[in-house]
C-alpha positions as CSV (number, residue, x, y, z in Angstrom):
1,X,11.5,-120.8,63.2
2,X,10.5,-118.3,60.3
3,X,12.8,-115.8,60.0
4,X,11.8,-112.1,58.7
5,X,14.8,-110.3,56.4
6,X,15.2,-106.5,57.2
7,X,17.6,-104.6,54.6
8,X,19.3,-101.7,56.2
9,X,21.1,-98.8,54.7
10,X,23.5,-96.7,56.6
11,X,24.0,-93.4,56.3
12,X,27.3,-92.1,58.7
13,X,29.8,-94.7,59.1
14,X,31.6,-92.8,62.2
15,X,32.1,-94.2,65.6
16,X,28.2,-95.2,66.1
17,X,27.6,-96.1,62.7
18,X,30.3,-98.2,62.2
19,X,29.7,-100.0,65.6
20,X,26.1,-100.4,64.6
21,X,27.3,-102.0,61.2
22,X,29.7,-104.1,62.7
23,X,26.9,-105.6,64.8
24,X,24.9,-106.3,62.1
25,X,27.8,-107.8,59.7
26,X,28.9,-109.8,62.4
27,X,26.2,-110.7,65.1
28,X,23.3,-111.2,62.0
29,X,23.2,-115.3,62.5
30,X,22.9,-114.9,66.1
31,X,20.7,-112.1,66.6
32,X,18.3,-114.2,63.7
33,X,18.1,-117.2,66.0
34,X,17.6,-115.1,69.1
35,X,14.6,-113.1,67.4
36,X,13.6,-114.2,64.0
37,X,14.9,-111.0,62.7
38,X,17.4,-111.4,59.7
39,X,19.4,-108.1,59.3
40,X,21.1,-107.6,56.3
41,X,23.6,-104.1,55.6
42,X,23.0,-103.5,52.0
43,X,24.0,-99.7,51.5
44,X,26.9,-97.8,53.1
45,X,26.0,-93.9,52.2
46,X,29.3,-91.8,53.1
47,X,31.3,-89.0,51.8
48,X,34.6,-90.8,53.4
49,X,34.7,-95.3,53.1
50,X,38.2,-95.1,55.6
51,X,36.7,-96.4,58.8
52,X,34.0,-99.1,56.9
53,X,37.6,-100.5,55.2
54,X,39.3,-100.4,59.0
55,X,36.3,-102.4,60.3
56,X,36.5,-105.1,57.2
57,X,32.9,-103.7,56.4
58,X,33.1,-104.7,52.5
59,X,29.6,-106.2,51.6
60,X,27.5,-103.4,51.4
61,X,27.1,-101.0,48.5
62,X,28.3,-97.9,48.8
63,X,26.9,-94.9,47.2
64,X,26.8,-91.1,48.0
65,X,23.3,-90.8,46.8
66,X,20.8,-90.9,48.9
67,X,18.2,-91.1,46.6
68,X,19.6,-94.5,45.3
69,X,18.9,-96.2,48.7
70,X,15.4,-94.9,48.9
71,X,14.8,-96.2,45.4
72,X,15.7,-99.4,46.4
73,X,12.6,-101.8,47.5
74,X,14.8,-103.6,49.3
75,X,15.8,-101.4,51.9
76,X,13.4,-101.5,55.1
77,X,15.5,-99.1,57.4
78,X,17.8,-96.3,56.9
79,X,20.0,-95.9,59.6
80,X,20.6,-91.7,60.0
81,X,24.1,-91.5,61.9
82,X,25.8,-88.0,60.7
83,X,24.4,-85.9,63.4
84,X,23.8,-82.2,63.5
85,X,20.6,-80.2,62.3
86,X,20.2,-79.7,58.8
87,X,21.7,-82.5,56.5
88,X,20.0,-84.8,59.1
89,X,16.7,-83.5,59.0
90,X,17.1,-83.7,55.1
91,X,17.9,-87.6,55.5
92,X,15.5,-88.1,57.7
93,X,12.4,-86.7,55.6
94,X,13.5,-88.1,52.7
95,X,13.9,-91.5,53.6
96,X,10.4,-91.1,55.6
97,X,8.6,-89.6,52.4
98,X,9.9,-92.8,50.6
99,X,8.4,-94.8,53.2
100,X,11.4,-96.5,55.2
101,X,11.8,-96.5,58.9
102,X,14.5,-94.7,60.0
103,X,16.6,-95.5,63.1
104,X,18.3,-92.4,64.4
105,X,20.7,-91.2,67.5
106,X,20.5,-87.8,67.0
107,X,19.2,-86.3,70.4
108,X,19.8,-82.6,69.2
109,X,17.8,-83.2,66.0
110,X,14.7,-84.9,67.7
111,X,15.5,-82.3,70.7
112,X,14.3,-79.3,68.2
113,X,12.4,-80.8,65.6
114,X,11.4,-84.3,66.9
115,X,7.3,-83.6,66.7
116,X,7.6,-82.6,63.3
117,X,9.9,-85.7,61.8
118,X,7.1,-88.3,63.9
119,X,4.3,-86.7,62.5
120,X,6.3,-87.1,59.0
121,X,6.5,-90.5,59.5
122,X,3.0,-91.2,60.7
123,X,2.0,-89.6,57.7
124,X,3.5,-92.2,55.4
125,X,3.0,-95.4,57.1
126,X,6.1,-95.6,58.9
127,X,8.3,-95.4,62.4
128,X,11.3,-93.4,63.6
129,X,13.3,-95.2,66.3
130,X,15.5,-93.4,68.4
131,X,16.6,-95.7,71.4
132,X,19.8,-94.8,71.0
133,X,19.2,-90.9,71.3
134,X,19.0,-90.7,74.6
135,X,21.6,-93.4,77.1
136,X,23.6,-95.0,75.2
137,X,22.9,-98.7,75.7
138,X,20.6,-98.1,78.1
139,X,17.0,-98.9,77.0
140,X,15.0,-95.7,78.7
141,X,12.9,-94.6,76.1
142,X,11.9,-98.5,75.4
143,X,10.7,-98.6,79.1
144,X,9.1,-94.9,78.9
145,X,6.5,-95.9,76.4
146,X,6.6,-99.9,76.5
147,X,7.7,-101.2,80.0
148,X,6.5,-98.3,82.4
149,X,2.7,-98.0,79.9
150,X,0.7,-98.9,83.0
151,X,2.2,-95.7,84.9
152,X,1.4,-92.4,85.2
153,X,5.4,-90.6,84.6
154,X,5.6,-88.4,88.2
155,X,8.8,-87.4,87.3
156,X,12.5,-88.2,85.5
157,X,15.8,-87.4,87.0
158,X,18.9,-88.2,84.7
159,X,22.7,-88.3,84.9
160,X,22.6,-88.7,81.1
161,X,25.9,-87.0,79.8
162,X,28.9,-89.4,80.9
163,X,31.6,-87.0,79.8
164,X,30.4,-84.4,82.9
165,X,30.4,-87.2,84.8
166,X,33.3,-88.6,84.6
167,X,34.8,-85.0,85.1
168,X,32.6,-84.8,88.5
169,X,34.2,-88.1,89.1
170,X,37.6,-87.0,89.2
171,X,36.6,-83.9,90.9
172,X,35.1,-85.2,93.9
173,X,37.5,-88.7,94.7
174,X,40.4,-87.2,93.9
175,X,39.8,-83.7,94.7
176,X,40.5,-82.3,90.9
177,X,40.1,-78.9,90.2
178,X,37.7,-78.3,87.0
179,X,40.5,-78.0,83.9
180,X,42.6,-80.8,85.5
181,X,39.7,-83.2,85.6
182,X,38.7,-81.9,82.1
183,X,41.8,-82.3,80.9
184,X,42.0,-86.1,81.9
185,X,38.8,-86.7,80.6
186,X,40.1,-85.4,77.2
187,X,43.2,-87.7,77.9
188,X,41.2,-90.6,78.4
189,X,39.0,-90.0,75.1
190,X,36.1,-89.2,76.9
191,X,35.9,-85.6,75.9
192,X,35.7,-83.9,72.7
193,X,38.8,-81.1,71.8
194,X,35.7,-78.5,72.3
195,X,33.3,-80.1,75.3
196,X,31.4,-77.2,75.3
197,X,28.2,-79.3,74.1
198,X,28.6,-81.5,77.2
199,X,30.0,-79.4,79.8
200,X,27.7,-76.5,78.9
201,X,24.8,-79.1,79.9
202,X,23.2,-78.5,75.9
203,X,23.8,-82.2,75.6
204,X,21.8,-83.3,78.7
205,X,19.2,-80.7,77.8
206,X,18.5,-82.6,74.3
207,X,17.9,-85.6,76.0
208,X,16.1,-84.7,79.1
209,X,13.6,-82.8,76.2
210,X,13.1,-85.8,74.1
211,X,12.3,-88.0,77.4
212,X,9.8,-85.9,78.8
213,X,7.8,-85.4,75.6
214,X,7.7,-89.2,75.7
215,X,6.4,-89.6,79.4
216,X,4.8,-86.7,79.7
217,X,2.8,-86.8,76.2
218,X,3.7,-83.3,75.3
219,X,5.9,-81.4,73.0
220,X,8.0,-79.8,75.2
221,X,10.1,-76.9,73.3
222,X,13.6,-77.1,73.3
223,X,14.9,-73.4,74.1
224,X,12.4,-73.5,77.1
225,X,14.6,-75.5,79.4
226,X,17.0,-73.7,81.6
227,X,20.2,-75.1,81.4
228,X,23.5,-74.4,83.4
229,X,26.7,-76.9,82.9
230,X,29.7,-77.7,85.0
231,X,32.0,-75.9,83.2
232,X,32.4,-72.9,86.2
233,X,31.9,-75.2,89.1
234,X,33.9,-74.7,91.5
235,X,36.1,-77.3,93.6
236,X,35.6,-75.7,96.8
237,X,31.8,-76.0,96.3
238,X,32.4,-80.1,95.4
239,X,34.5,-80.7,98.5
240,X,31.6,-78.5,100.8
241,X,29.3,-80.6,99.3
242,X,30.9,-84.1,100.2
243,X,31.6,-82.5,103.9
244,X,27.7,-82.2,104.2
245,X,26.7,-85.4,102.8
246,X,26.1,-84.7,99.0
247,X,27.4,-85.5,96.0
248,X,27.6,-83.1,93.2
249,X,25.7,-84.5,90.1
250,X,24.5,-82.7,86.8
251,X,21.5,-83.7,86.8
252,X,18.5,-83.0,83.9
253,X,14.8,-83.0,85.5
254,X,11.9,-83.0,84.3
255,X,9.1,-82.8,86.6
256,X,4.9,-82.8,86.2
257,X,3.1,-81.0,88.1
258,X,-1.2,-80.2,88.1
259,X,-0.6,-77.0,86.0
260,X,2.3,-78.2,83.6
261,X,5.8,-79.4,83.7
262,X,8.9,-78.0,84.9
263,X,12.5,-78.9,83.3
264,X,16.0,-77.8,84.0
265,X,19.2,-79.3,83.8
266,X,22.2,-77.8,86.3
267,X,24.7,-79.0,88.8
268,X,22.8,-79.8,92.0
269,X,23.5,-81.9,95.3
270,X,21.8,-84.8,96.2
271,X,22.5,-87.0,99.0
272,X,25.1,-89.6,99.0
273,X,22.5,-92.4,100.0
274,X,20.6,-91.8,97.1
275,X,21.5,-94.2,93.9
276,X,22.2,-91.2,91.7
277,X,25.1,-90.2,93.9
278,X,26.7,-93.7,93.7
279,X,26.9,-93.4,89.6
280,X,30.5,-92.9,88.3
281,X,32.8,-92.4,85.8
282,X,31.5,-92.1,82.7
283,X,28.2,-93.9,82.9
284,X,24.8,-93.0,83.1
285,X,21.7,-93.1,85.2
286,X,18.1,-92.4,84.7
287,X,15.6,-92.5,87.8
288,X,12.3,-92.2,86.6
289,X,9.4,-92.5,88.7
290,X,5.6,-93.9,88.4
291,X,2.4,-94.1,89.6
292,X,2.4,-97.6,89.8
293,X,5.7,-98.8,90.3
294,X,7.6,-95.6,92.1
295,X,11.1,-95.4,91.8
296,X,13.3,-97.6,89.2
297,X,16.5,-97.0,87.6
298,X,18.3,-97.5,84.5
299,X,22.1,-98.0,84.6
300,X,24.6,-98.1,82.3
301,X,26.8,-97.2,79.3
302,X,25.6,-94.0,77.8
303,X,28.2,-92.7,75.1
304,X,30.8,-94.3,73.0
305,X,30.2,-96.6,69.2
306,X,29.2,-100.4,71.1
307,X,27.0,-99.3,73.6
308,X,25.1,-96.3,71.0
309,X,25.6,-99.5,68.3
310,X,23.8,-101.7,70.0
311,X,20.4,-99.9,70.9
312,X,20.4,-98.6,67.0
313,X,20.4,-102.2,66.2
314,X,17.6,-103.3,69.1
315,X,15.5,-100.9,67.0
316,X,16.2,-102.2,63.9
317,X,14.9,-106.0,65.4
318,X,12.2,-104.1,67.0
319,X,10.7,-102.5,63.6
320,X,11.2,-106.4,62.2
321,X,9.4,-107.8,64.8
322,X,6.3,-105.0,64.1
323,X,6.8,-104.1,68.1
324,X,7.6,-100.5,67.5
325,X,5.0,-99.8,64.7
326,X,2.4,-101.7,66.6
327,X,3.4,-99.2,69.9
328,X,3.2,-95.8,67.6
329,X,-0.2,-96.7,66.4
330,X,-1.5,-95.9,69.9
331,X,0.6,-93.1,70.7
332,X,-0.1,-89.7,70.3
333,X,3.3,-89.1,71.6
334,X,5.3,-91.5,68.6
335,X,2.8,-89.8,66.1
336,X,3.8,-86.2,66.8
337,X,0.1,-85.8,68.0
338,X,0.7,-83.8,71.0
339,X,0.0,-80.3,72.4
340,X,2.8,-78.1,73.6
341,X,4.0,-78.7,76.8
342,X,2.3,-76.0,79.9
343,X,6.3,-75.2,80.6
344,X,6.7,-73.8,84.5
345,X,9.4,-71.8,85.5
346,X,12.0,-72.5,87.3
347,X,12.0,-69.7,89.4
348,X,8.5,-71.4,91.1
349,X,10.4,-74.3,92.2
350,X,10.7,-75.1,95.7
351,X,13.5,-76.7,97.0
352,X,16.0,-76.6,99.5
353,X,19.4,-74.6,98.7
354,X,23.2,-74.6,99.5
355,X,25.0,-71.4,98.9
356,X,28.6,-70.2,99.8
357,X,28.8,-66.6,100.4
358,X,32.3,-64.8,101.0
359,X,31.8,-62.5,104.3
360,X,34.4,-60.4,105.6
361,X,35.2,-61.2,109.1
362,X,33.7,-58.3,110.7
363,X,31.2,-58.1,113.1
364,X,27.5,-57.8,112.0
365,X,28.3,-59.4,108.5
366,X,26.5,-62.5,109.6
367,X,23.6,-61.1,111.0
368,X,23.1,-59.0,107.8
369,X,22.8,-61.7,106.0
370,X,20.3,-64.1,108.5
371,X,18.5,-60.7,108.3
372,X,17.9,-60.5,104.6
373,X,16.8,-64.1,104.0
374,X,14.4,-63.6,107.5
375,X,12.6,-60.4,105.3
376,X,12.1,-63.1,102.2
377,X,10.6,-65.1,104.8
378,X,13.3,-68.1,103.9
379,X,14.3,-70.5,106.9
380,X,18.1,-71.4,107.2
381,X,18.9,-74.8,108.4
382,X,22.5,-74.3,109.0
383,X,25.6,-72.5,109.0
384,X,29.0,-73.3,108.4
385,X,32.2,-71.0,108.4
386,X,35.9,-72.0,108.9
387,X,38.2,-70.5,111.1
388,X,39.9,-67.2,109.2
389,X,43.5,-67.6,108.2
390,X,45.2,-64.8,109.8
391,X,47.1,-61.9,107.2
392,X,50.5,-62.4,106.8
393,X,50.9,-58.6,106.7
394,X,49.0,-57.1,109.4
395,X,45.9,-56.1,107.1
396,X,42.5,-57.0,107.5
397,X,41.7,-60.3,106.5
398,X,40.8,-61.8,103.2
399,X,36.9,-62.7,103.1
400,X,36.4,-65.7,104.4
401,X,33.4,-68.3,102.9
402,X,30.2,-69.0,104.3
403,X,28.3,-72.0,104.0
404,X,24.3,-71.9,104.5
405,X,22.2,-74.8,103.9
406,X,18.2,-74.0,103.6
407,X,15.4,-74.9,104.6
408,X,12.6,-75.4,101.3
409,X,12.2,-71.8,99.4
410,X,11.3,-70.8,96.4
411,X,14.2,-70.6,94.0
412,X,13.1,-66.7,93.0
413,X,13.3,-65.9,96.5
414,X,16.5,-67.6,96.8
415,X,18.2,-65.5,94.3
416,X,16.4,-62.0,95.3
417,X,17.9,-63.0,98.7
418,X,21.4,-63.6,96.9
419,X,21.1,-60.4,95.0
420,X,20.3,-58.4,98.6
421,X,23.5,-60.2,100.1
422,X,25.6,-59.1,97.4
423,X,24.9,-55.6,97.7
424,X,26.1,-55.5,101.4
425,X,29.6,-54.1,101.9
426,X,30.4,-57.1,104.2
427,X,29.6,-59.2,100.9
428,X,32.7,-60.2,98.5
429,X,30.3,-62.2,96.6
430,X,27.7,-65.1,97.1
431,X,30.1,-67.5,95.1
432,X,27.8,-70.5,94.4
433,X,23.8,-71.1,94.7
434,X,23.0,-74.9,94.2
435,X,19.8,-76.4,94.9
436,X,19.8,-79.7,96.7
437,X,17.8,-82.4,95.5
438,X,15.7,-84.7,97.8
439,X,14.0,-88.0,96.3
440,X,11.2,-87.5,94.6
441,X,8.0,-88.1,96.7
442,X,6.4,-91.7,95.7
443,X,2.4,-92.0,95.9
444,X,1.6,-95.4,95.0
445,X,-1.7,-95.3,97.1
C-alpha cells in the first residue's frame, strides 16, 4: 500500500489541540494502514508547553514563531486551535498566504469572517477544513457538501451546543430550576465559569451560520440571525411544556424558502415523538433535511478535546487523501464564491405558539384576551389555567397563569397580540412566548 506523509504543525495545544495531537502521536500507524495517510506532528507553536509535557507530547518542535513553521517545506497543514477573532484570523492568513492547508475549529471565526479566509485560500492553491467547527465529532459539514451533494438542503434544525443541553436536561427530568441546573453543569465540567457564550445561544448561532452558508450556497451574515438563549427560561414554562407533549430544546434553524432564507436560534418546543426531543445530556443533534433523501440525523459528541480531536484529525487524512481539495474545486461555497444570503425575518414566520400569560382571576380577563388575538385574526387551539390558590389573607388573589396553545400565526402578529394583552389591567404580564416546532414538511415527489 503507498503511503502519503502529511507534516502538521499545531498552533494551540489546549484541550482540542492537545487531543488532536495526541491522536496523531499516538494513533499515526494505525490511521496509515486504515487510509494511506502518514501524519506526522512536527511543530508545536504555543506561548505555554505545560499541557504538551502532561500528554508526553515531546517529538515535535516547538517554536513561538509562526513564521518558522510556514518556512518550513515540510509542513502540509497548520492546525489553528487558539480560538477567538483576531490572532486567529492572523494565523489563518498567514499560513494560507504561505500556501498550507489549515484545519481549524473555530466556529466564531469562520461564523464572521469565514467567506473571506476560503476565498484566501482558494486564492493560493489551498483548503481550510473546518469539520470540527461545527458538532464535535459529528461529521455534519462532511455530509452537507459530500454525502447529502445529490440534495437540494430544504432545511437544518440543530441541538448543537451540548452545554444548554445538558442544562435543559436537568431541567426537564429532574425538574431543575435554571441556576441549579447551571450550576451542576459547571460542576460536572460541562460549563465554562462565564457560560454566557453558550447559554446566550451566540455559540449555536456561529454554527447554525457556518452550516447554512454551506447547504444553502450563500454567505449568510453573522449579526443577521436572531438569537435568544436559555439563560431566562423559566421552569414553569419547561414543566408546561412536558404537560402538553413537548420538550423544550434550543434549537438553531435555518430554513430556505423561494425568496431567501430564514435563521434564528431560541428555545422552542417540539414534540416529544420527534428525534430531537429524545437528545440528552450533553450531546448533540443535527436534523437536516433533503430533496432527495428527507429527513436524516446526525448524533453525537459535540464538545470536549477527543470528540473536537478527532474530526480535526479526519481533515487532516481528508486533505492527504486530495478528498477535500478535489470537493472545493467545485464549490462556490468552499471557495468563498457566493452572494450574500436574501436573509427573511423572523417576524414573517409562521408557526404555531405556546404562551403563558398571568390573568387575574376576575371576570372578563379571559375573554379580553380571546378577544385581542380574534382582532389579529389568530386562532387559539387551546386553553389551560389551574385552579387559583386561595389568599391566605383575605385579599384578592395573586394572578394566576394562563396557558394558550395556537393555532399557525405569524410570529409579528403573535407578539402585537402579546403587546395588546399586556396592556390590559387584568394582565400581570404575558411571562413566556415560545414557538412550537412541527417537522419539517418532506417533498420527495
Amino acid at each position: 500500500m503507498t503511503t502519503k506523509s502529511i507534516g502538521v504543525a499545531l498552533v494551540g495545544c489546549g484541550t482540542v489541540g492537545g487531543a488532536a495531537a495526541k491522536i496523531i502521536v499516538n494513533d499515526a500507524r494505525e490511521i496509515a494502514a486504515r487510509t494511506g495517510v502518514e501524519l506526522q506532528l512536527l511543530h508545536i507553536v504555543d506561548r505555554s508547553y505545560a499541557h504538551a509535557d502532561e500528554l508526553g507530547i515531546t517529538e515535535a518542535a516547538r517554536t513561538s514563531d509562526l513564521a518558522v513553521v510556514c518556512a518550513d517545506p515540510k509542513v502540509d497543514v497548520v492546525l489553528e486551535l487558539v480560538g477567538g477573532l483576531t490572532v486567529a484570523k492572523s494565523i489563518i492568513e498567514q499560513a494560507l498566504r504561505a500556501g498550507k492547508h489549515v484545519v481549524t475549529a473555530n466556529k466564531a471565526l469562520l461564523a464572521h469572517h469565514g467567506a473571506e479566509l476560503l476565498a484566501l485560500a482558494a486564492e493560493n492553491g489551498v483548503c481550510i477544513g473546518f469539520e470540527a467547527s461545527c458538532g464535535g465529532g459529528i461529521p455534519i459539514i462532511r455530509a452537507l457538501y459530500d454525502g447529502l451533494a445529490a440534495n437540494r438542503i430544504d432545511a437544518i434544525y440543530g441541538i448543537v451546543n451540548g452545554t444548554c443541553n445538558y442544562i435543559l436536561t436537568e431541567m426537564i427530568h429532574h425538574g431543575a430550576d435554571y441556576p441549579t441546573a447551571l450550576a451542576q453543569a459547571q460542576k460536572a465540567g460541562l460549563a465554562e465559569a462565564d457560560p454566557s457564550l453558550d447559554v446566550s445561544g451566540v455559540d449555536s448561532a456561529h454554527k447554525i451560520a457556518i452550516m447554512a452558508s454551506l447547504a444553502f450556497g450563500v454567505d449568510v451574515e453573522f449579526d443577521s440571525i436572531p438569537v435568544a438563549g436559555i439563560d431566562s427560561l423559566d421552569l414553569k414554562d419547561v414543566l408546561y411544556a412536558s404537560r402538553l407533549g413537548y420538550a423544550v430544546k434550543l434549537l438553531a434553524i435555518a430554513d430556505r424558502r423561494e425568496n431567501g432564507v430564514m435563521l434564528h436560534v431560541r428555545p422552542a418546543f417540539i414534540a416529544k415523538e420527534h428525534p430531537l426531543a429524545w437528545v440528552s445530556g450533553p450531546f448533540n443533534a443535527v436534523s437536516v433535511y433533503g430533496s432527495t433523501t428527507g429527513h436524516t440525523m446526525y448524533y453525537g459528541r459535540g464538545a470536549g478535546g477527543r470528540p473536537t480531536g478527532s474530526a480535526v484529525v479526519a481533515d487532516i487524512v481528508s486533505l492527504g487523501l486530495g478528498a477535500i481539495p478535489a470537493v472545493y474545486r467545485g464549490s462556490p461555497a468552499l471557495r468563498g464564491a457566493t452572494k450574500k444570503a436574501q436573509v427573511i425575518p423572523v417576524s414573517e414566520l409562521e408557526s404555531r405558539y405556546y404562551l403563558r400569560i398571568m390573568v387575574a382571576d376576575s371576570p372578563g380577563a379571559l375573554a379580553d384576551i380571546t378577544g385581542i388575538f380574534g382582532r389579529y385574526g389568530i386562532s387559539i387551539a387551546s386553553v389551560h389555567q389551574d385552579e387559583p390558590a386561595d389568599s391566605d389573607n383575605g385579599g384578592s388573589a395573586a394572578p394566576v397563569p394562563v396557558v394558550v396553545v395556537l393555532h399557525t400565526a405569524r410570529e409579528q402578529d403573535v407578539l402585537a397580540a402579546r403587546d395588546k394583552i399586556n396592556a390590559l389591567e387584568s394582565t400581570a404580564e404575558v411571562s413566556s412566548v415560545i414557538a412550537i416546532v412541527d417537522e419539517h414538511e418532506e417533498d420527495l415527489s
